[in-house]
C-alpha positions as CSV (number, residue, x, y, z in Angstrom):
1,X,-14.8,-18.7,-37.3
2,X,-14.6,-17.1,-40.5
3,X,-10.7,-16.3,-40.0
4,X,-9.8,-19.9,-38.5
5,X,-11.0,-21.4,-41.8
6,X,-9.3,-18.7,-44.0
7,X,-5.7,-19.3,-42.2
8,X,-6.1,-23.1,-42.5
9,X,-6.6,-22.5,-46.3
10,X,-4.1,-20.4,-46.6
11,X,-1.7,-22.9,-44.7
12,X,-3.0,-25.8,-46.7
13,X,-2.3,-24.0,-49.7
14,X,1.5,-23.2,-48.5
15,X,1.7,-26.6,-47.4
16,X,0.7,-27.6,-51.0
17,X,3.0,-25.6,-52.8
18,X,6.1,-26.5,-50.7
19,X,5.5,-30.2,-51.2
20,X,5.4,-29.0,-55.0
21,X,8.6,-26.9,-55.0
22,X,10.7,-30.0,-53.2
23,X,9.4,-32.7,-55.5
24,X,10.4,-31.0,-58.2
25,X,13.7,-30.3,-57.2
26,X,15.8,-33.3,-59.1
27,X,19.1,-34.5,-58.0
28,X,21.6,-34.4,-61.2
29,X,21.9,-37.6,-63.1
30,X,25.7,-38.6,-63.1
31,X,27.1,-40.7,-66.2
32,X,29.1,-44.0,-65.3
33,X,32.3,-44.2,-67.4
34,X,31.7,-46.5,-70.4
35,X,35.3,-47.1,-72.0
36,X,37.9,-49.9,-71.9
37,X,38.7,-51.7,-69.1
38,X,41.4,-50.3,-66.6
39,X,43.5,-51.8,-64.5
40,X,44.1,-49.5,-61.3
41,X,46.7,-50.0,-58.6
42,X,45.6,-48.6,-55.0
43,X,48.1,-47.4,-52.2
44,X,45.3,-47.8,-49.5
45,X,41.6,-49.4,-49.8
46,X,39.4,-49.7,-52.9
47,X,37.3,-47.1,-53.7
48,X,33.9,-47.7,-54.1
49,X,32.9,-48.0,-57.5
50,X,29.3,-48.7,-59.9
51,X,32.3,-49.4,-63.0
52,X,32.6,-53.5,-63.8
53,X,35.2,-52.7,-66.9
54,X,37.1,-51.2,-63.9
55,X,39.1,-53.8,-61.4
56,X,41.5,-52.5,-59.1
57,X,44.8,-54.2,-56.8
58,X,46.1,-52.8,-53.5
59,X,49.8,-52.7,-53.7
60,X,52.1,-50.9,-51.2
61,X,54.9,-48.5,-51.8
62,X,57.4,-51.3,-52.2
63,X,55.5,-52.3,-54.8
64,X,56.0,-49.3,-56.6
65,X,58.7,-49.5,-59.3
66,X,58.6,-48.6,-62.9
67,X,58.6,-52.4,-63.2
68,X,55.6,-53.6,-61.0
69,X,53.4,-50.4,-62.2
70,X,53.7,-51.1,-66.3
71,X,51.0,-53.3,-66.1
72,X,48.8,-50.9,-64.5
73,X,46.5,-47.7,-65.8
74,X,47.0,-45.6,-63.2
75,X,47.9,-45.3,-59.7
76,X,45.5,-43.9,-56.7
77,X,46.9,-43.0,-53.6
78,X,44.2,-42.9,-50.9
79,X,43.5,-40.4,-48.2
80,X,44.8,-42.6,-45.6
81,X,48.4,-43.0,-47.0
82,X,48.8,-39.4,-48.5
83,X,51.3,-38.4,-45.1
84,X,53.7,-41.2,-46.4
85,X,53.1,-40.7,-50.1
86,X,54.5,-37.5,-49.9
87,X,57.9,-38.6,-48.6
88,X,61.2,-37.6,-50.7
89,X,61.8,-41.0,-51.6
90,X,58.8,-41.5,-53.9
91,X,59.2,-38.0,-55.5
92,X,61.4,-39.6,-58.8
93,X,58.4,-42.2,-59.5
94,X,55.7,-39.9,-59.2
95,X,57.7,-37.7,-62.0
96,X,59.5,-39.9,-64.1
97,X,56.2,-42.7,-64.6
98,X,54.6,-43.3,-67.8
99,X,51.3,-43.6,-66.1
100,X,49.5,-41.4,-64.2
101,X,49.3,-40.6,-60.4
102,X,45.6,-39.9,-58.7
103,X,45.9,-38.4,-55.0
104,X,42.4,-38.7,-53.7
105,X,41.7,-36.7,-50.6
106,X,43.8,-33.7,-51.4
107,X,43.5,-30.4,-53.5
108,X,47.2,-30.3,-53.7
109,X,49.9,-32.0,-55.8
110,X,53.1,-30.1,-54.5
111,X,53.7,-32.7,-51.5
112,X,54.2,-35.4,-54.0
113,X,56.3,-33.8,-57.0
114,X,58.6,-31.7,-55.2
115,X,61.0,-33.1,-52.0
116,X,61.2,-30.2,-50.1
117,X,57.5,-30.1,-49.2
118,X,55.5,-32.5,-46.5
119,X,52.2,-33.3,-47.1
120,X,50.0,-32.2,-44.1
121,X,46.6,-31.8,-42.7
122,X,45.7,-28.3,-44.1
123,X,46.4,-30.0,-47.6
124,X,42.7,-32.2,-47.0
125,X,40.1,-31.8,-48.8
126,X,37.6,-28.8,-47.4
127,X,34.6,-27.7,-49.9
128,X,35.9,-25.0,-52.3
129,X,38.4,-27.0,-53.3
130,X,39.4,-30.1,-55.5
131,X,38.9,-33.0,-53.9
132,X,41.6,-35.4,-56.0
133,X,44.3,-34.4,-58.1
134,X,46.5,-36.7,-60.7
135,X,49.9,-35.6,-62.0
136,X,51.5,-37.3,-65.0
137,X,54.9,-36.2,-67.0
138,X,54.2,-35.8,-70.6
139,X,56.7,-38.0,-72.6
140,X,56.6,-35.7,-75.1
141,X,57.7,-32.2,-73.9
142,X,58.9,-33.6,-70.3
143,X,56.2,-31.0,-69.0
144,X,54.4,-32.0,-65.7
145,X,50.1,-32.6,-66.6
146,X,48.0,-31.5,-64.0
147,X,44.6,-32.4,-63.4
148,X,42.0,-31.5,-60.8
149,X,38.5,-32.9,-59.8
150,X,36.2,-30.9,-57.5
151,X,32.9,-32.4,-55.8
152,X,29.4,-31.9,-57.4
153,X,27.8,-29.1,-55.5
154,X,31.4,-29.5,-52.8
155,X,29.2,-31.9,-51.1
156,X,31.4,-35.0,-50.0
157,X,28.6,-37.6,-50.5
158,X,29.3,-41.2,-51.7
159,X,26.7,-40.7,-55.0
160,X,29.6,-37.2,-55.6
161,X,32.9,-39.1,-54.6
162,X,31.9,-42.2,-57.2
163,X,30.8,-39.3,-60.0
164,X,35.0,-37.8,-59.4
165,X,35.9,-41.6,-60.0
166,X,34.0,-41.7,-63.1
167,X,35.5,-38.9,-64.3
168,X,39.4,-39.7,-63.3
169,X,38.5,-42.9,-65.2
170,X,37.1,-40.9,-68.5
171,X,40.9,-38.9,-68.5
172,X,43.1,-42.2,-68.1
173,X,41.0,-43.4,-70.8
174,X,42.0,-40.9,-73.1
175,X,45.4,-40.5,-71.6
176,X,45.3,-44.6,-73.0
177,X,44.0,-43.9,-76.4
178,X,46.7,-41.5,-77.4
């Protein structure tokens, strides 16, 4: 009898400490972006966003001449239209824009800035790697800017994919400002 009631205490008191251990685990507290408003034209759907300052319009790749995009942030090409982004013909706009290109779904820019190379399914997004990437060439130096955004923790989770967002929208903010 004596052993029965020293293994429940000693289970109670496991049981105690675990519920401890996980609530104090805390889940990272991700900042919104908090700068001017941007105007963002999508290839694809909307992302999913918390921003208000932030207002997005689905074009398609007609759509996407020097002319249309001037009046636009930045570009996003979603996950769904990254096969047919990476086609020759859009290679020049991708490299000769004055704004910048965001590939979300993809830790490779390659496909889309040189015409040799097809995008294709190895090129998705696996943990490890980045999990959007933006080009941009700098008027300056005519030098190709490069920028990669990873996952918090490489967990694809909506709360980690709307931090990246946050994130691409701090650099086109500053890409603005300068």
């Amino acid at each position: 009898m004596k052993r029965l009631k020293g293994k429940r205490y000693i289970i109670s008191i496991l049981f105690i400490l675990s519920v401890v251990l996980i609530s104090c685990t805390s889940s990272p507290t991700f900042e919104l972006y908090e700068g001017h408003s941007l105007r963002i034209a999508v290839v694809g759907e909307q992302p999913d966003v918390k921003e208000e300052q932030v207002k997005f319009t689905e074009v398609s790749f007609d759509e996407m001449t020097t002319e249309k995009l001037k009046s636009y942030d930045a570009v996003f090409i979603r996950e769904d239209k990254l096969s047919e982004a990476s086609e020759s013909q859009y290679t020049d706009i991708y490299l000769n824009s004055t704004i910048p290109f965001f590939f979300i779904g993809t830790d490779n820019f390659l496909p889309f800035t040189e015409n040799e190379l097809e995008y294709d399914k190895t090129s998705n997004w696996t943990a490890g790697t980045s999990y959007a990437v933006g080009v941009l060439t700098s008027q300056e130096d005519d030098t190709l800017k490069k920028w990669k955004y990873s996952l918090y923790n490489d967990e694809k989770t909506d709360e980690h994919i709307e931090e990246m967002y946050s994130r691409i929208f701090t650099t086109i903010d500053e890409l603005n400002q300068k």
